[in-house]
C-alpha positions as CSV (number, residue, x, y, z in Angstrom):
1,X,0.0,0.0,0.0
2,X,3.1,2.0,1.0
3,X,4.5,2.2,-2.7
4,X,1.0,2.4,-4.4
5,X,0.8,5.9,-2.3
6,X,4.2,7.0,-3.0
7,X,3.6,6.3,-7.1
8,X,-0.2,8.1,-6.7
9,X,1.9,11.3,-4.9
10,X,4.5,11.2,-7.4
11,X,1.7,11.6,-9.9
12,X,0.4,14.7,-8.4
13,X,3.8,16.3,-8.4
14,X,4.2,15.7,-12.2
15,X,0.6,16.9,-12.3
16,X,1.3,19.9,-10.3
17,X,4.6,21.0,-12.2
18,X,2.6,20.7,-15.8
19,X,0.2,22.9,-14.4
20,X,2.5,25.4,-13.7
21,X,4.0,25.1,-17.1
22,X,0.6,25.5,-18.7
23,X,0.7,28.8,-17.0
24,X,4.0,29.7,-18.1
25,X,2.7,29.1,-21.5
26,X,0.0,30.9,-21.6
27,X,1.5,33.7,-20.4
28,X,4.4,33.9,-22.9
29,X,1.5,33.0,-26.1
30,X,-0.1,36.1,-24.5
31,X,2.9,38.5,-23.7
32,X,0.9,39.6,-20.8
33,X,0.4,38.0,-17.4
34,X,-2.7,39.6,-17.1
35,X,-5.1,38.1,-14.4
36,X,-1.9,35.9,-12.9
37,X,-1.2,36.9,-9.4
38,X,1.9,37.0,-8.8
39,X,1.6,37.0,-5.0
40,X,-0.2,33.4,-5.4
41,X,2.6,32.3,-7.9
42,X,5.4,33.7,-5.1
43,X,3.3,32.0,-2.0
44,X,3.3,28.8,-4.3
45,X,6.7,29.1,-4.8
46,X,7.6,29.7,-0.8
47,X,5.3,26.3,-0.2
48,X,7.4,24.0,-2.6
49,X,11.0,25.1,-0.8
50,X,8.9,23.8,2.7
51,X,8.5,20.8,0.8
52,X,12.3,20.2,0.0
53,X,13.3,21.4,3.4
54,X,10.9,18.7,4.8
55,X,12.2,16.3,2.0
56,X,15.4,16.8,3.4
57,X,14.6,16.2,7.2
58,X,12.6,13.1,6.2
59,X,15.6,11.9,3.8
60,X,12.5,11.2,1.2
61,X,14.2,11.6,-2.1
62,X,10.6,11.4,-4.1
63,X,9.2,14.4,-2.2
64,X,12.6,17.0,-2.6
65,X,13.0,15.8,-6.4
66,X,9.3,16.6,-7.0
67,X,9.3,19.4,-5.2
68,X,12.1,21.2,-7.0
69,X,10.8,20.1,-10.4
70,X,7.7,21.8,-9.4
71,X,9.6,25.1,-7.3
72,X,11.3,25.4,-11.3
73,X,8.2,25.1,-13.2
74,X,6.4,27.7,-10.7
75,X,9.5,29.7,-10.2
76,X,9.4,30.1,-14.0
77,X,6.2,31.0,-14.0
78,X,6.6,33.4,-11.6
79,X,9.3,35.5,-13.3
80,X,7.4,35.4,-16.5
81,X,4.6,37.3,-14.9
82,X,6.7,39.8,-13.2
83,X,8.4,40.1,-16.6
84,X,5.2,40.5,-18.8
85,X,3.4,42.2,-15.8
86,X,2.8,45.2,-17.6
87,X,4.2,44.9,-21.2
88,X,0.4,43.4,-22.2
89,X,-1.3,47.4,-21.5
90,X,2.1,48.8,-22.9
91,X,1.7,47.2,-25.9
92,X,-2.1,47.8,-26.0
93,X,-1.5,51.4,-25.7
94,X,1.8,52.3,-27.2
């Protein structure tokens, strides 16, 4: 039961990470990161390095792996909406 768990949670990691990326995505297709809160993104991303940091204390290599493919998919996301944060309306307007 132990290892159909730990393949279910490593599932939801992948699962998690893609949907950052879908994000990231959009927001590049776009140019804009309109209606993407960055605060979220940046909350997400302070939630994921908790994660390693427990991976670490619990020595669970799934959970610090997963976690940092997911910190680098959010994290990317994150700078892509600080980066396009305004250029959407600049664009619009200039």
């Amino acid at each position: 039961m132990k290892e159909i768990i730990a393949v279910i949670f490593g599932a939801g990691l992948m699962a998690n990470g893609l949907l950052f990326v879908l994000q990231a995505i959009k927001i590049v297709r776009a140019k804009s990161s309109k209606g993407v809160s960055i605060l979220t993104f940046a909350g997400f991303c302070i939630l994921q390095v908790t994660g390693i940091l427990h991976g670490i204390f619990q020595q669970d290599i799934s959970l610090i792996l997963g976690m940092s493919a997911s910190l680098l998919a959010c994290g990317s996301t994150t700078v892509l909406a600080i980066i396009y944060r305004d250029k959407g309306a600049q664009e619009r307007s200039g």
